[in-house]
C-alpha positions as CSV (number, residue, x, y, z in Angstrom):
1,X,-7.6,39.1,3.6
2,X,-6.5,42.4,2.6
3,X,-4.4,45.0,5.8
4,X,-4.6,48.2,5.3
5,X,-2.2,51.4,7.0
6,X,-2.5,54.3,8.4
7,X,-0.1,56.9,9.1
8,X,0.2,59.4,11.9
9,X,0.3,63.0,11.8
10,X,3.1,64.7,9.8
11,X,4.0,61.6,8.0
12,X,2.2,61.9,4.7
13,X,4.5,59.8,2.1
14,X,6.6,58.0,4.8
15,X,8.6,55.4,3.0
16,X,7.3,53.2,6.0
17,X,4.1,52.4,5.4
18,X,3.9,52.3,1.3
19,X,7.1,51.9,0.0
20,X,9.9,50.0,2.6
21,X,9.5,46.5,0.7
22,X,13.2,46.0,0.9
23,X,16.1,45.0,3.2
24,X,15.2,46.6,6.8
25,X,11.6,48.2,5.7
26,X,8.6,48.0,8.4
27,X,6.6,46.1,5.0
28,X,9.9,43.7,4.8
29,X,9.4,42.9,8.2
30,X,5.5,42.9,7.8
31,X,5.5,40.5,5.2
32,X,8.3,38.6,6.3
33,X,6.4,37.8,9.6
34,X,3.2,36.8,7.9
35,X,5.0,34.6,5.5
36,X,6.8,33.0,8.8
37,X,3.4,32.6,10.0
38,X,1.2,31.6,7.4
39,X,3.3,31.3,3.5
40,X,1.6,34.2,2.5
41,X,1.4,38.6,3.1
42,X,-1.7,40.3,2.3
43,X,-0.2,44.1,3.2
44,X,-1.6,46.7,0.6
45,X,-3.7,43.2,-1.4
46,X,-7.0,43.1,-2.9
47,X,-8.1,39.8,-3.8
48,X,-4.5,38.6,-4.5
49,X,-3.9,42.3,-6.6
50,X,-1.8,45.4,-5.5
51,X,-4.7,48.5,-3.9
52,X,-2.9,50.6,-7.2
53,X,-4.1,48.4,-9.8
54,X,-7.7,50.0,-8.4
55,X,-8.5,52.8,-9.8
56,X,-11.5,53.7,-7.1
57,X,-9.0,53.4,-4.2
58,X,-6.3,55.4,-5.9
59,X,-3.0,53.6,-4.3
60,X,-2.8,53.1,-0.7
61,X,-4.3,55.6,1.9
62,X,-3.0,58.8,3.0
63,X,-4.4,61.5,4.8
64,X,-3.1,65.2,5.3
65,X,-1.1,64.2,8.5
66,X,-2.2,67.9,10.3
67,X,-2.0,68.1,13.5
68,X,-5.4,69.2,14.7
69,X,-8.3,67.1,15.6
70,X,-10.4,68.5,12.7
71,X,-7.9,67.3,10.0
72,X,-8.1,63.9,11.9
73,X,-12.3,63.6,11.4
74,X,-11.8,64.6,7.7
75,X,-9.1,62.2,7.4
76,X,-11.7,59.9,9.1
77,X,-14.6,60.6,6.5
78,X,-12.0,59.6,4.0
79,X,-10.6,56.5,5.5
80,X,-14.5,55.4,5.7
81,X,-15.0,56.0,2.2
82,X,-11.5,53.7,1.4
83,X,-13.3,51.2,3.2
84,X,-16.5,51.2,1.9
85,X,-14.6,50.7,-1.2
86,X,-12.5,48.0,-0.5
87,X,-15.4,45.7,1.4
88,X,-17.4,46.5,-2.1
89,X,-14.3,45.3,-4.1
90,X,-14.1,42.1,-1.7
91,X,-15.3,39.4,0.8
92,X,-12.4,38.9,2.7
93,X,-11.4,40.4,6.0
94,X,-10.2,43.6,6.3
95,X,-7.1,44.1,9.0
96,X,-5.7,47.5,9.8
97,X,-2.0,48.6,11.2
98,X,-2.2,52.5,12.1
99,X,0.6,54.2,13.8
100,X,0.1,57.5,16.5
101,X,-2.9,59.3,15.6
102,X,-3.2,57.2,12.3
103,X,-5.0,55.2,15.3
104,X,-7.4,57.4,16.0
105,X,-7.8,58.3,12.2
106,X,-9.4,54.4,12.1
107,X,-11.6,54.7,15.8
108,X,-13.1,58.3,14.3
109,X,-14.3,56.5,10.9
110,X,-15.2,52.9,12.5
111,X,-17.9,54.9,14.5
112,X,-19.0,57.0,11.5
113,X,-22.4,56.9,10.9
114,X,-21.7,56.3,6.4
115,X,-19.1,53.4,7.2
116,X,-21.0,50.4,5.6
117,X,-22.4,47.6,7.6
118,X,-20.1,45.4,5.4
119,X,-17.3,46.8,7.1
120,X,-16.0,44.7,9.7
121,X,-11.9,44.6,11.2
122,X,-11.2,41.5,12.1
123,X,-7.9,42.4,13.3
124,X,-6.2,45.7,13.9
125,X,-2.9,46.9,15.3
126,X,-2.6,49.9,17.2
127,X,1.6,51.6,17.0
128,X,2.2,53.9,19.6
129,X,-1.4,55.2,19.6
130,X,-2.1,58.2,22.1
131,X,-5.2,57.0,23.3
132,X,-8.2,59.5,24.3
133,X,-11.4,58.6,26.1
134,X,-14.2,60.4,28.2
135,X,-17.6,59.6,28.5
136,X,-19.0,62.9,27.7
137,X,-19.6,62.9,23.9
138,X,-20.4,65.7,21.6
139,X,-21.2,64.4,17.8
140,X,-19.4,66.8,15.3
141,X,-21.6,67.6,12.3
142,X,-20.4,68.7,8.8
143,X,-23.6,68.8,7.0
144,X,-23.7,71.7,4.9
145,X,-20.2,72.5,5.2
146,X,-17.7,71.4,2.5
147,X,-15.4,69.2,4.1
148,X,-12.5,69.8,2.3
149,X,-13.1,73.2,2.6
150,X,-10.7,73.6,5.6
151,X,-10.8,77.4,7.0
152,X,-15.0,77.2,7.4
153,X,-14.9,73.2,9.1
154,X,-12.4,75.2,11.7
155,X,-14.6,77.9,12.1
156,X,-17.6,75.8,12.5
157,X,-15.5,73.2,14.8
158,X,-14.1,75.9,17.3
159,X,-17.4,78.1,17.2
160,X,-19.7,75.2,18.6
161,X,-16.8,73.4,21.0
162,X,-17.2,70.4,19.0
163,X,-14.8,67.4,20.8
164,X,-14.6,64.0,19.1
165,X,-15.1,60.8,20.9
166,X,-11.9,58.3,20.5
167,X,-14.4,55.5,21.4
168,X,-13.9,52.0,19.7
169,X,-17.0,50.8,18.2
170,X,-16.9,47.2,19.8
171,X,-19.0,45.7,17.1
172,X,-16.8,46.9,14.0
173,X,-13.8,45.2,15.7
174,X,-12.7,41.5,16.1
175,X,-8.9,41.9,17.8
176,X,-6.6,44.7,18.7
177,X,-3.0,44.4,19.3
178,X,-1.7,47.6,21.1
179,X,1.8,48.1,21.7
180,X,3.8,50.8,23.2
181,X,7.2,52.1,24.8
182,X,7.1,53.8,28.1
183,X,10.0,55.8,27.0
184,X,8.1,57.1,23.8
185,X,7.4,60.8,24.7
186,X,5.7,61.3,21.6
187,X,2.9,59.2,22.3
188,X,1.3,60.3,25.1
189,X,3.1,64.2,25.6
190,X,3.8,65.6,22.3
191,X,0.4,63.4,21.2
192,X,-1.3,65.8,23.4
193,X,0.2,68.9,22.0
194,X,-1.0,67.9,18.6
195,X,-4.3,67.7,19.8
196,X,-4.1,71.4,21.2
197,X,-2.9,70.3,25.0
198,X,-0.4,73.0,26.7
199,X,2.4,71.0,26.6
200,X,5.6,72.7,25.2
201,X,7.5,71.5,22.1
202,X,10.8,71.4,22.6
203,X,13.8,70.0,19.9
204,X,15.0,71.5,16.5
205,X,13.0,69.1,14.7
206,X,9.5,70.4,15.9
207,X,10.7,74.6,15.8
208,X,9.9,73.5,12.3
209,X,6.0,72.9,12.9
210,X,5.4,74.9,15.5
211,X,3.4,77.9,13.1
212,X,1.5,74.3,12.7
213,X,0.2,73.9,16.0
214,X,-0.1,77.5,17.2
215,X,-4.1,77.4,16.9
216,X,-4.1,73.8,18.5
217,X,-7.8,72.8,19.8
218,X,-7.5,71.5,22.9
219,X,-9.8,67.9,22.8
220,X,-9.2,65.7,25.7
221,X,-7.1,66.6,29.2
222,X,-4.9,63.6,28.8
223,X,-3.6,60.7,26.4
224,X,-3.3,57.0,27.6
225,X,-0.5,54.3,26.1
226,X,-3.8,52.2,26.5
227,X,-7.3,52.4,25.7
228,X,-8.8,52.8,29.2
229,X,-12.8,52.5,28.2
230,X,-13.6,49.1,30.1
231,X,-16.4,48.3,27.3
232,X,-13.5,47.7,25.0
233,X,-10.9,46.2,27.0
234,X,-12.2,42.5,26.0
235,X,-11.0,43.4,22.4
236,X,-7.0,44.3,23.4
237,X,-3.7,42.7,23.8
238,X,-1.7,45.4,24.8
239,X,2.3,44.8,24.9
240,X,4.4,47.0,26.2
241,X,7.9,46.8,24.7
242,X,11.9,48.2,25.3
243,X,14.3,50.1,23.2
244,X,18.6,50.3,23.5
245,X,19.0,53.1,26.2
246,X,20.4,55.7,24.0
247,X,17.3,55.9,21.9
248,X,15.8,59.2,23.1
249,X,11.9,59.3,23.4
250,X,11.0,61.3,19.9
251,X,13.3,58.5,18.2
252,X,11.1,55.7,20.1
253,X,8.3,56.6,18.5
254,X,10.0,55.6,15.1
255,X,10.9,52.6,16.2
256,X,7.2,51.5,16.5
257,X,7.3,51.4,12.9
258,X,10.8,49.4,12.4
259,X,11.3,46.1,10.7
260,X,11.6,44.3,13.9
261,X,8.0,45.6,15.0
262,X,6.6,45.0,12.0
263,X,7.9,41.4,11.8
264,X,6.1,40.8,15.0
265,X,3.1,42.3,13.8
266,X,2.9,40.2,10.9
267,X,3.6,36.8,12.6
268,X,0.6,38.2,15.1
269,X,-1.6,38.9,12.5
270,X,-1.3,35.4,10.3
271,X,-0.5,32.7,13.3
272,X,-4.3,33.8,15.1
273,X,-2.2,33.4,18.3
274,X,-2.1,35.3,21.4
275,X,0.6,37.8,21.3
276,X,2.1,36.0,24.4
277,X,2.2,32.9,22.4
278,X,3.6,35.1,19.6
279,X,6.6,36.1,21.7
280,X,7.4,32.8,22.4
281,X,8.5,32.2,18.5
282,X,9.7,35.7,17.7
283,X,12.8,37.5,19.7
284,X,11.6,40.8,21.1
285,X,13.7,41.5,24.2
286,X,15.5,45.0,23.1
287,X,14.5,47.2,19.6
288,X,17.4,48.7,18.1
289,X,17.6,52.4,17.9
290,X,18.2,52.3,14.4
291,X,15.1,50.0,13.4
292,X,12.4,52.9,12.2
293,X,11.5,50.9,8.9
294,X,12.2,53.5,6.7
């Protein structure tokens, strides 16, 4: 098996996701669960080699973290192109851990028309993920258009009122573990603002992106902690979990990427157990404020 992640926006080179191998890291705890679980990790492994020894994938995955939607479908193209790649490169399973938008980063390109029909998730872990749905769906079409040419996919994306559909593909996926903090603000308010909803940015912190967001395009009225389309719900496990009470909500949504979730997450992902029968073997009561598995 090989598990793939995917960061969220403004986190481009987070030590989190590609280089926290050590003492309280989100991959110490990643790998330590799976080896708990099973003897063996598979994080960032291509037929037992690191993703950098292959040239075609270039390291692991990044996107340009931006805030607005458009950014996320080009990040999307790309992510489907990684995966092409990889299920060309191998026959094992593909599983894929994706934190805030880095979630909707993997629904965009699981439902893109060039993803291969070798492509298949057989597990997937959803951090934090500010989950959009409606029924109405407008396809977004780049043909013609550079896509990495940003300034004229913007143009074109605003001048025909293009909205993207955050709609799980249900025959691309195998299981989903979702997990969320009802305390994490970021998920489901600030989520929104990066998506061009009105809701305010507030903090020292974000006066820092704000020129970022100023042109936001508004997508979808609301985000959910849960995916609520019913055609999917057969695929999720969603576990809702608690932090110290003096983490504040911004600092919660780091703590969906600490060593302590990802320890979880990798017992979940090699045991094939429920994640109720997960908790049963793993301690999960309270996460500490200071776990962000950096």
């Amino acid at each position: 098996m090989t598990t793939i992640l995917v960061h969220g926006t403004l986190a481009t080179g987070a030590s989190w996701y590609q280089d926290s191998w050590e003492g309280n890291g989100f991959l110490a705890g990643l790998c330590g669960g799976m080896k708990e679980a099973s003897g063996w990790h598979d994080a960032w492994i291509v037929n037992g080699k690191p993703v950098g020894e292959y040239p075609d994938l270039g390291g692991v995955y990044e996107w340009n973290g931006l805030a607005e939607g458009i950014y996320r479908g080009i990040a999307a193209q790309q992510l489907a192109a990684y995966l092409n790649i990889v299920a060309g490169l191998t026959d094992e399973p593909i599983r894929i851990i994706a934190h805030s938008h880095g979630c909707n980063v993997v629904k965009l390109a699981i439902s893109l028309p060039e993803l291969s029909n070798n492509v298949f998730i057989n597990q997937a872990v959803f951090l934090a993920c500010p989950h959009f749905y409606e029924d109405k769906y407008v396809q977004e079409e780049l043909s013609g258009l550079d896509k990495f040419d940003i300034r004229k996919v913007h143009k074109a994306y605003k001048k025909k009122g293009y909205r993207f559909r955050y709609k799980i593909d249900t025959q691309r996926f195998g299981r989903i573990l979702n997990i969320y903090c009802n305390k994490d603000t970021v998920q489901v308010d600030l989520a929104q603002s990066l998506s061009g909803g009105q809701v305010p940015l507030t903090g020292s912190f974000w006066e820092n992106v704000k020129k970022q967001l100023t042109e936001g395009i508004h997508e979808l009225p609301m985000a959910s902690r849960w995916d609520l389309d019913e055609e999917a719900s057969h695929l999720y496990e969603n576990l809702e979990v608690q932090v110290e009470p003096k983490c504040s909500g911004t600092k919660t949504h780091s703590v969906m990427h600490g060593s302590t979730i990802g320890a979880m997450t990798g017992f979940w992902l090699n045991s094939n157990l429920h994640i109720q029968e997960v908790l049963n073997r793993i301690d999960l009561s309270v996460l500490p404020c200071h776990d962000t598995g950096d």
